[in-house]
C-alpha positions, 0 to 999 in steps of 0.5 A: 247178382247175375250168378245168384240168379243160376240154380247151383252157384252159390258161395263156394262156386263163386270164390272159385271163379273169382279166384281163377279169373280175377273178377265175377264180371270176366267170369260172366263172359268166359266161355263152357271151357274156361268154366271147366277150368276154373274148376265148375263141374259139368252140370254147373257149367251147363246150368250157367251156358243155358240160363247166362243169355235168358238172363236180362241183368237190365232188366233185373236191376230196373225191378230192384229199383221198382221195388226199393230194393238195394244189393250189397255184395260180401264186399261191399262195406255196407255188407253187415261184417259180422255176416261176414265172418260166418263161414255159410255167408250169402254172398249177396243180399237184398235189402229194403230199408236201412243197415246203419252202423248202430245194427252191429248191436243187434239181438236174433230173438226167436220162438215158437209160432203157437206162443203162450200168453207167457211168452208173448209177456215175456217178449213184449217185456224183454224186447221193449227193454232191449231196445230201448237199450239200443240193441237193433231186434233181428227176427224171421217176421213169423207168426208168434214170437217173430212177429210179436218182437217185431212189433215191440222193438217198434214200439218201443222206439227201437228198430228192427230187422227182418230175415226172408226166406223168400223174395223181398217182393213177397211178404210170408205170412201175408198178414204180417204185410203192414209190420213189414211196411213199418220194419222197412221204414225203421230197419230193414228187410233182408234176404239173400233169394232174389226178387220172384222167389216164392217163400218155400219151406226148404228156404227157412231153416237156410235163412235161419243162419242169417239171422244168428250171423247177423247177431252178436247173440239169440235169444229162444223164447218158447221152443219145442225141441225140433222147432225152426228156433233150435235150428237157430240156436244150434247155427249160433253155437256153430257160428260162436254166438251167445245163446240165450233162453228163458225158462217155461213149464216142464209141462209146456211143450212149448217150453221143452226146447227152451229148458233143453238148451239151459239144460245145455249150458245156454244162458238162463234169461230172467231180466233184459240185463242178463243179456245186456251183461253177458254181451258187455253192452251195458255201457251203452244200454239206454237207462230207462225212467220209471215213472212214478205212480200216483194211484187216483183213487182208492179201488186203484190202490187196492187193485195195484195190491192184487195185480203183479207179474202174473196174470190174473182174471178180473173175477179174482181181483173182484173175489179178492178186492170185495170190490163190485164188478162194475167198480173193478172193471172201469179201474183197470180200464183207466189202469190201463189207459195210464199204462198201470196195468195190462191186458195179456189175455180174455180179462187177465191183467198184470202189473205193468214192468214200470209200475212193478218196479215203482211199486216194489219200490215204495212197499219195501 
């Protein structure tokens, strides 16, 4: 923890010293000429001379224990050992929450911030059947389809894991700071940069190989072609993880990187059950239950005609249903509430996935 605190030491410096001295504790106490020998260069070695007695290791901890904060070293058996296995791997990282065994299932899903009434649709859904399967969501607490995975993996009932690229005593965009609250009571927030680490652009990108190392795959849901979630994908690739990606518009940028990637050979997403597959994890997917649908009036039964996948805007289930406004408007209200239908946008509704299928079910 002490070297993670010195700017130049990282992973490769770290294995040097713990190699030639046989311990990073007898490394901390050697000497400018001992340094030199096990192989640091000049600069470093002054950096570590120069902040190595500044640095209260005391201190440090008694802050970590402030904030909930644990440290877990590449060594340490708590350390995710699929992380492990990257060749980038952070050498330490700082959680707040829980890694439990069950988080070797885990799936990064990432996307654009500016996300599409599709996107975020495709999210919820997509998300909220994973885990409700049991595979742990890993995402960067971004705006836009981070933060809307987030949120539905919780919802569902499942847990979530959120990657910083910065300090686990800031929390970047601030807004996100009552979700982050809830992934650490369900999950856990994770980041290689110690405590006072200020979110800095450059961090990103970086983080971004610790969300896919941590996965068995990625998930891109909306992207543009030079956006962060490319990098995510193009580090899964690297680290042989799966990649997977849901098909846009061609005339949606947010979508360009997305379709690039299928173009690319990255598999095409259209169920929750083509990842499930492709990761042979659907011996241990939780089986859902569908509820049955009772329709409780008869203006209920014509709008579940008029509703499906697609959002549609009220004034054309009113055109279509020749129902009144007022009728139509106090239906899906109650749709709503019994969990029929959805609101995805300013009086756009869609079927709800449950009442799709039970309704599919019935008219064939």
């Amino acid at each position: 923890m002490g070297f993670s605190l010195i700017p130049g030491v990282g992973r490769v410096r770290l294995a040097q010293m713990e190699s030639y001295f046989g311990s990073l504790e007898n490394a901390w106490q050697a000497d400018p000429a001992e340094l030199k020998r096990a192989g640091l260069d000049s600069r470093v070695v002054r950096a570590v001379t120069a902040e190595r007695p500044k640095l209260s290791l005391e201190a440090e901890m008694e802050k970590l224990e402030r904030f909930g904060v644990k440290v877990y070293c590449h060594h340490d058996p708590v350390y995710p050992p699929r992380l492990r296995e990257i060749y980038d791997y952070p050498p330490l990282i700082y959680v707040r929450g829980s890694l439990l065994p069950e988080d070797e299932w885990c799936l990064a899903v990432v996307g654009t911030r500016r996300a599409t009434v599709y996107g975020r649709q495709v999210t919820e859904e997509l998300v909220a059947d994973l885990a409700r399967s049991k595979i742990t969501i890993v995402s960067g607490l971004a705006r836009g389809i981070d933060s809307v995975a987030h949120h539905s993996a919780l919802e569902a009932g499942g847990r979530s894991i959120a990657v910083f690229g910065c300090g686990l005593d800031f929390v970047y965009p601030s807004e996100n700071a009552a979700l982050a609250r809830s992934i650490m009571e369900r999950g856990a927030l994770v980041s290689e940069y110690p405590l006072g680490t200020r979110p800095r652009p450059e961090n990103f990108p970086r983080r971004n190989r610790i969300m896919s190392g941590l996965s068995l795959g990625v998930l891109v849901i909306e992207a543009g072609k030079t956006s962060g979630a490319m990098i995510t994908a193009r580090l899964a690739l690297e680290q042989n993880r799966e990649v997977f990606a849901i098909p846009g518009s061609i005339l949606s940028p947010q979508s360009s990187g997305t379709n690039h990637l299928i173009q690319e050979g990255a598999k095409l997403v259209q169920n929750y059950t083509d990842i499930l597959e492709e990761l042979n994890l659907t011996a241990v997917a939780h089986q859902m239950e569908i509820k049955e649908i009772v329709p409780a009036s008869d203006a209920e039964t014509q709008l579940l005609k008029q509703l499906g996948a697609e959002p549609i805007h009220i004034d054309e289930v009113c055109r279509n249903s020749e129902l009144p406004v007022s009728q139509v408007s106090s239906a899906l209200a109650m749709m709503e509430l019994k969990g029929l239908v959805r609101q995805v946008g300013t009086m756009s509704y869609v079927l709800a996935r449950e009442a799709r299928e039970e309704y599919k079910v019935r008219v064939d």
